[in-house]
N, C-alpha and C positions, 0 to 999 in steps of 0.2 A: 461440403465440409469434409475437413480430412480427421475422421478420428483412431490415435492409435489407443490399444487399450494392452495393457500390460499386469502383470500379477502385484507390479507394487510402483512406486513411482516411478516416473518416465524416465528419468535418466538412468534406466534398466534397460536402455535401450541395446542391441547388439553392438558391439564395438567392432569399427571398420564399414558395416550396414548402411550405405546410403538412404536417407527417408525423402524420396520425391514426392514433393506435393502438385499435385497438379489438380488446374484449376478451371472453368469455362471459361469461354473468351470475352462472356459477358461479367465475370468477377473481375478477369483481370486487366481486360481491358487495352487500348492500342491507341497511339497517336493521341488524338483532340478531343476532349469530353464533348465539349459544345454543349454543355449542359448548363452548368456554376450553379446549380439549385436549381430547384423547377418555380424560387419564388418563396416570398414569405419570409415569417424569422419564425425561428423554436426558440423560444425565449425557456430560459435553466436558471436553478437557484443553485448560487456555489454556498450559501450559508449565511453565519453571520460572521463573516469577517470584513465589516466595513468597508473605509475607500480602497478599492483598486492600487495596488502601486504598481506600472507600468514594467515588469522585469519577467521577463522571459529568458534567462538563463537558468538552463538543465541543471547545472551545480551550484545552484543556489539552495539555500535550504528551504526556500518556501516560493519557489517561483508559479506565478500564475497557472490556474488550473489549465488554459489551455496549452500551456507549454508542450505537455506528455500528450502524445496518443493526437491531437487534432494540428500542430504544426511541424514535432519532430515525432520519428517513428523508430519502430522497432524492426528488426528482422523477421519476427514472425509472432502470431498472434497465438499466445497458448491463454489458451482460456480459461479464467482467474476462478471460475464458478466450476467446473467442468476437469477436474484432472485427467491429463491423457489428452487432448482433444488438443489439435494444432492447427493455421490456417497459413496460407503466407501470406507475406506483407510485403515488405522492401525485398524481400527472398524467397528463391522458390525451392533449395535445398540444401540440404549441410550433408554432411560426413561425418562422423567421428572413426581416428586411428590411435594407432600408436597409445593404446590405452588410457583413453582421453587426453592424452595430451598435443592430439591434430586436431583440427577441425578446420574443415575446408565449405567455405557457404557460398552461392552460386547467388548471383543477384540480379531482381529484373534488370529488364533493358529499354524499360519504356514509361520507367520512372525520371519524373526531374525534379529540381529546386523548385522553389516559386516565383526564382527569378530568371529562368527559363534554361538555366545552365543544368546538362544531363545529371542522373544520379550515376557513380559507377562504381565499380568493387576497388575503385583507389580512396572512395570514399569513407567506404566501409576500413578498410585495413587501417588508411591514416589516422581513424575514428579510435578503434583500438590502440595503435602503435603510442597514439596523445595518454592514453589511461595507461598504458607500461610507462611512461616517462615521467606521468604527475598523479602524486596520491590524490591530490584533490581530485582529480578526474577520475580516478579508480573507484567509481562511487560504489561497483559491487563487489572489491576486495577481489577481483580477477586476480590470479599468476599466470599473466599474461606474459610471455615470454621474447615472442616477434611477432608482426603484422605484416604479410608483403601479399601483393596482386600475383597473382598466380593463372597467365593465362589472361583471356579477355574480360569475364564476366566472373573471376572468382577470386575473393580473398581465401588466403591461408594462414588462419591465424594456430602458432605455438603456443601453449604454455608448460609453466616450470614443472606441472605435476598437474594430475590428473584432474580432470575439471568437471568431470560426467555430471557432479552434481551441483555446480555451477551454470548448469544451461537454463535453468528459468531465467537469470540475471542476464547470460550474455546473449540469448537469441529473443527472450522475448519482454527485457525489460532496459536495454542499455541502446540508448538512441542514438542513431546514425545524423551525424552533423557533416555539414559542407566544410570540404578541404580548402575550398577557396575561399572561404571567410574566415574560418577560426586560426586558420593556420597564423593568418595574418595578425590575429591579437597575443600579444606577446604570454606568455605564460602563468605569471605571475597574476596578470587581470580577469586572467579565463574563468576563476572563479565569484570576480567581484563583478566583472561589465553587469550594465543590467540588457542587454541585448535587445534593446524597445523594438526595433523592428527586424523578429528573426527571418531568417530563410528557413523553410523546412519543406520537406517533401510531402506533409500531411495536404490534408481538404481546405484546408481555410487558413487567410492571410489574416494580419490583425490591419480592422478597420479603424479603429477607433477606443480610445479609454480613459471614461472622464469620469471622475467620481467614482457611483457603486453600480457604473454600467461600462460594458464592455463588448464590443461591438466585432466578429471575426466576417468576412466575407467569404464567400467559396470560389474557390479557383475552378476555371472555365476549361483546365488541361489536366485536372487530376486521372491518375493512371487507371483508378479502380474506375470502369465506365459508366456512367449515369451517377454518379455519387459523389458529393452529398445531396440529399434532396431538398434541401433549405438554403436558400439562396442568403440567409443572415443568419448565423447562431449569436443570440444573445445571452449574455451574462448578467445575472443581476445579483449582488451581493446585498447584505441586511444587517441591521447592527445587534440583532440578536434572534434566539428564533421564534419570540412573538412575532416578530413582526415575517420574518421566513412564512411561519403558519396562516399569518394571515395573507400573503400573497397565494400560499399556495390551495388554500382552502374556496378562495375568493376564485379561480380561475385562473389566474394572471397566469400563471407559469405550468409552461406544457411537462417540466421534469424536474424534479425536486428531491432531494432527499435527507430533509429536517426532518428531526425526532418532533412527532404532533401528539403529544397529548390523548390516551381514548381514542386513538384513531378512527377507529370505526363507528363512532358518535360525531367525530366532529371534521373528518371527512369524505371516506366514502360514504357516510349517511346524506351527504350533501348534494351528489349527482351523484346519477347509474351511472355516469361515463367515466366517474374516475374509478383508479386502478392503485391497486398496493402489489407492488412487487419486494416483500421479502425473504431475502437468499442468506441468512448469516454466512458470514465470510470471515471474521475475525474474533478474537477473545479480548475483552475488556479488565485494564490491569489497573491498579495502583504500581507503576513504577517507579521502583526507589534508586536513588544515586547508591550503587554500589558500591563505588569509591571509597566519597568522602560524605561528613557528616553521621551524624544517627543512623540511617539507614545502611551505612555501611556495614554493620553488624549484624550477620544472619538472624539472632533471634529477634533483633528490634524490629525485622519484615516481619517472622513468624508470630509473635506476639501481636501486631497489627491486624494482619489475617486474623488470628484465633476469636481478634475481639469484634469482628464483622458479623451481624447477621446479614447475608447477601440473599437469600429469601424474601426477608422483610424488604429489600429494596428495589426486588425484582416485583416484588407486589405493588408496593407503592411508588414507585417511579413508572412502571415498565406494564401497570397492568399482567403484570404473571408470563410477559413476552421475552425475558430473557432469562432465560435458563442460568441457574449457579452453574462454574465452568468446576473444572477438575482441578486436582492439586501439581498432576501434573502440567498444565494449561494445553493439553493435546486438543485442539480442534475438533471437534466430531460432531457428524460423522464422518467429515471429510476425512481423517485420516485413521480411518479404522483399523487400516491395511498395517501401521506400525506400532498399534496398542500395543502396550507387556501386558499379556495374557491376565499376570499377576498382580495387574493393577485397574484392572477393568471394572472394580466394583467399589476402587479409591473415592473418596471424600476428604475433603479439606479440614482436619481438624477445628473445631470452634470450643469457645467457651475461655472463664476466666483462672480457671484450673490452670488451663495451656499458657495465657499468658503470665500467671504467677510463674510457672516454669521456664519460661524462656528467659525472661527479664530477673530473675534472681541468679539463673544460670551465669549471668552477665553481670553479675555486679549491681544490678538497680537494685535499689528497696523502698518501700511505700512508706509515707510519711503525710498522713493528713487527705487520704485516699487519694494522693499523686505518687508517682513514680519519679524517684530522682537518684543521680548518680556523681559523688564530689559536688555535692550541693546544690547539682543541679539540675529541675524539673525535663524529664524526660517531654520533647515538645518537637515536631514535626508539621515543616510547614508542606503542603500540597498546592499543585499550583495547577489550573485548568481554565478554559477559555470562559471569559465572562459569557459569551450569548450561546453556549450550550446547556440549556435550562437543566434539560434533564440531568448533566454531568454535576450540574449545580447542584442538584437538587441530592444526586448521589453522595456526592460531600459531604455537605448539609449532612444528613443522615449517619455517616460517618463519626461525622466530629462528634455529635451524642453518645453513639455506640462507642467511641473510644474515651472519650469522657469518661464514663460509666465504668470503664476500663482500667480508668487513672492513666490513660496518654493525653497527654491536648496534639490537634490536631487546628494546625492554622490553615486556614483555608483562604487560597490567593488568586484568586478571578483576576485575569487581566485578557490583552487586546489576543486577537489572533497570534501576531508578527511577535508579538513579546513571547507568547507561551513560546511557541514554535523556533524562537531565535534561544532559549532557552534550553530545551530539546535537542536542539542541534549540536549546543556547545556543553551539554553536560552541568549545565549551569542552574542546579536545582535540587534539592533534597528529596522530592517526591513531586510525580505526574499523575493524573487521571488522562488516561491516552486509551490506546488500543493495538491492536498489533493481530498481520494476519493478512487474508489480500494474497493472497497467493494457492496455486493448485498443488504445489512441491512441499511435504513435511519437513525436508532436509532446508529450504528456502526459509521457512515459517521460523526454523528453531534456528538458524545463522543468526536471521535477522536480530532475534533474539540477545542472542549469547555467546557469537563469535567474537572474540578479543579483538579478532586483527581486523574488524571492519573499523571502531572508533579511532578518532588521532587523541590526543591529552585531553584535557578538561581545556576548555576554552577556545578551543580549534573545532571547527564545525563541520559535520555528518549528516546526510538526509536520509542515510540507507539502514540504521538501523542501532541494535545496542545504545542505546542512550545511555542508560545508565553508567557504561563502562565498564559493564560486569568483566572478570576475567576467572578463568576456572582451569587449566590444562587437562582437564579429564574429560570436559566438558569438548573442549577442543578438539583431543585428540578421538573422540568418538564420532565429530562431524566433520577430521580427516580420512577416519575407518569409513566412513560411508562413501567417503569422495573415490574412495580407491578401487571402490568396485562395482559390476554393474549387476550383480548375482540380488534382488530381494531377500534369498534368505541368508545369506552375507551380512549387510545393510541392518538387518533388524535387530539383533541384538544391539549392535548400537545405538540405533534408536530405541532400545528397552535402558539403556546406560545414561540416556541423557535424560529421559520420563522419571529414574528412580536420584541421579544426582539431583534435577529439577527436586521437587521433592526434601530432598534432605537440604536444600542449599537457597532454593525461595528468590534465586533470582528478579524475580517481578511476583507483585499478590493478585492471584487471579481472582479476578472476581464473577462476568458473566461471559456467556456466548451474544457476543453484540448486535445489537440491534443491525440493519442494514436497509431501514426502510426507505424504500424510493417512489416516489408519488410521479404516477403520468395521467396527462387530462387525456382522454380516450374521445374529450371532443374535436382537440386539436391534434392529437398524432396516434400513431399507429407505428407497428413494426418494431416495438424495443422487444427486449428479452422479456418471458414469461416463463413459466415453470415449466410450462408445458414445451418452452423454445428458448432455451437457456445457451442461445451461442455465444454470447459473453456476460459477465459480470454487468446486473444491471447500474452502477451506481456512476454518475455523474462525473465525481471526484475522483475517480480511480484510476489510478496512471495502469497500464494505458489502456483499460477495456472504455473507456468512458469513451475515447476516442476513437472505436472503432465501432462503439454504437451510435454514436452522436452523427455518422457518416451513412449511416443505414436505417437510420429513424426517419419514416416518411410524414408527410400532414394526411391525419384522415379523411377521406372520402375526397384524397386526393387536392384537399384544400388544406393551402399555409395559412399561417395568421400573419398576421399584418403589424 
């Protein structure tokens, strides 16, 4: 494992600094696995999102979990859990010049498709050059500038302005696609095909997807050697997470990561051989359409927030296991390194004092202990996935506390595919979501509240800002970071966007998210543990999922069946 470790985040890295990774020849491997799994299936819960719909393209908004990280891949592996910490993948080196705006990436040579056609660095370039040419495809708001092959084994990609803090997105989160396939689908469908049988240079082919199972095979030539070690990875989806719980309580599923109830009553009290690995990785929001609607209006978030007890919900939903987040929504302690000093001892304002002040601020007045304005009752619908009990449950708990508040708050449980197609297109007044998944502060807060990632309301995004927030100060303090590679540079602006966050309530934070992942320790061995944290343990995670799912063995050397 190649770890760099730096005074603040990694795109601090020196400018012009080649970072060679080099790797054993047993990671990286040569010619013919001859392996395709030693055997067995590692049967996985993706959750409760019901039937399977067959669609495996990357820019879709909700395309199958195997999509990321187990068919198509990244450049290199920075690890989601782990800030600082890089491995390679499809790459075994980049460059940055010209003040982030070169970068030049070197790519194996003993990677292929899965249909037996080489990978090569026209792959990679074409890959990029597609996302300079189509927003849809620019799924990480790159200013990408040119793409061209540079030499045998290197792309050299340009862009318009400095990108240093852009490289979580483009090295270890924008997937390399086959030039000889995509080229071929005309432009316009690249974001609609549903691409049922992809080509990708990951571990595993798809076998099979019937219903709420889903069947990948391992390929017998993948480059990293001996790997994967399950000869079938299966998928099994659930239509809510009773019933998740109860497969995963039961046995059934060697990796799981449903919210369970008491966990430690109702499953590791079950067998000594299961295992809880939790790593919080994200903060848990109410995210409001900043747009359009009620929530459009700062104090209509703030006054929402004030009327929250997140305590009370952290106890009663969560067992006392998710921490109230901050006002800022700063991740910690992952990103300790860009606290504002001055705000380290911040708390979320609560109470109905705050919301009397915001909503009069605004124009509301109370009539019959509701809030209404021009007639009309102050009302906000939320909208989150039916078979996430717990998010249920959080709601639930919500609409009382706002109740109480004089807001109604309409609570809209629907399918997966709907929240999520919802999401995408901005097409919502309010989400219980989450946000986070990432080792880069500057990554976490884009994803957030960069303008220029969403397209309008009704055009659809998988990468981030749902809501539509737009802020120019907000902006221009996550172009002040892009522009240099100095940490103490960097940090005031990230004290500018902590103290606007703040005054401006872009999303209501609520906890530091759960991230529970359940493995049977009778069936496999070798995931990430606290103690061996080389990537992000969770299932679902584009793409550390995939790059443990390829390193996860059966214990005692036996697969399940």
């Amino acid at each position: 494992m190649i770890s760099t470790t730096t005074a603040g985040p990694r795109r601090a890295l020196a400018a012009g600094a080649a970072l060679t990774l080099t790797v054993t020849l047993a990671a990286c491997g040569g010619g013919k696995n001859n392996n395709g799994g030693s055997g067995g299936v590692l049967t996985v819960a993706t959750g409760s999102t019901g039937n399977f719909i067959r669609n495996f393209n990357p820019f879709a908004p909700q395309p199958l979990q195997a999509t990321n990280g187990m068919i198509y891949e990244p450049l290199f592996h920075l690890n989601a859990a782990k800030a600082g910490e890089i491995e390679p993948w499809l790459a075994t080196k980049y460059t940055w010049s010209d003040g982030g705006k070169t970068l030049r990436v070197t790519v194996r040579t003993n990677a292929t498709w899965n249909d037996g056609k080489p990978f090569t660095a026209d792959d990679v370039a074409w890959t990029f050059q597609m996302a300079k040419e189509s927003k849809a495809q620019n799924m990480y708001a790159l200013p990408i500038d040119s793409a061209v092959v540079e030499g045998k084994d290197t792309a050299l990609i340009k862009f318009s302005k400095s990108a240093y803090t852009k490289e979580y997105f483009i090295l270890g989160k924008m997937k390399m696609l086959p030039k000889h396939i995509w080229s071929k689908i005309p432009v316009k469908e690249r974001a609609t095909t549903l691409n049922t049988n992809p080509v990708g240079t990951g571990p595993w082919k798809v076998k099979s997807v019937k219903g709420m199972t889903m069947d990948l095979v391992a390929r017998d030539d993948y480059y990293f050697k001996g790997l994967p070690h399950f000869k079938t990875m299966r998928y099994r989806s659930f239509t809510g997470n009773s019933a998740v719980t109860a497969a995963v309580t039961s046995g059934q599923i060697d990796w799981g990561g449903g919210f369970i109830p008491d966990i430690k009553k109702n499953y590791l009290a079950k067998n000594k051989n299961f295992e809880l690995v939790n790593i919080p990785l994200a903060t848990t929001f109410f995210l409001p359409n900043a747009e359009q609607g009620p929530t459009a209006d700062v104090n209509v978030r703030k006054a929402i927030s004030a009327a929250l007890d997140r305590e009370f919900m952290n106890r009663s939903v969560y067992d006392g296991q998710a921490p109230v987040a901050n006002p800022m929504a700063l991740l910690l302690p992952n990103y300790e390194s860009v606290l504002d000093p001055s705000l380290k001892d911040a708390v979320i304002e609560t109470g109905q004092g705050k919301v009397d002040q915001y909503l009069t601020a605004s124009g509301y007045t109370k009539s019959g202990g509701a809030w209404e304005k021009n007639g009309k009752k102050l009302s906000v619908t939320v909208e989150l996935v039916s078979g996430w009990t717990d998010y249920v449950s959080v709601a639930q708990l919500a609409k009382q506390q706002l109740k109480k508040a004089g807001i109604e708050l309409v609570v809209k449980a629907e399918s997966y595919a709907q929240w999520s197609n919802n999401r995408a297109r901005g097409q919502f007044q309010m989400l219980l979501d989450n946000s986070g998944y990432t080792p880069d502060p500057r990554a976490y807060y884009a994803q957030l509240l960069d303008s220029t990632i969403p397209p309008k309301i009704g055009e659809s995004t998988n990468v981030g800002n749902f809501g539509r927030y737009s802020n120019p100060v907000m902006d221009n303090a996550l172009d002040k970071i892009a522009s240099t590679k100095d940490p103490a540079k960097q940090k005031p602006w990230y004290y500018k966007i902590q103290q606007e966050f703040i005054k401006d309530m872009p999303a209501i934070p609520l906890f530091y998210g759960q991230n529970e992942q359940e493995f049977n320790g009778n069936r496999v061995t070798g995931y990430p543990t606290e103690d061996n944290l080389y990537a992000a343990p969770s299932i679902w995670l584009d793409p550390d999922g995939g790059w443990v799912a390829a390193r996860i063995k059966p214990a005692n050397g036996k697969a399940g069946k």
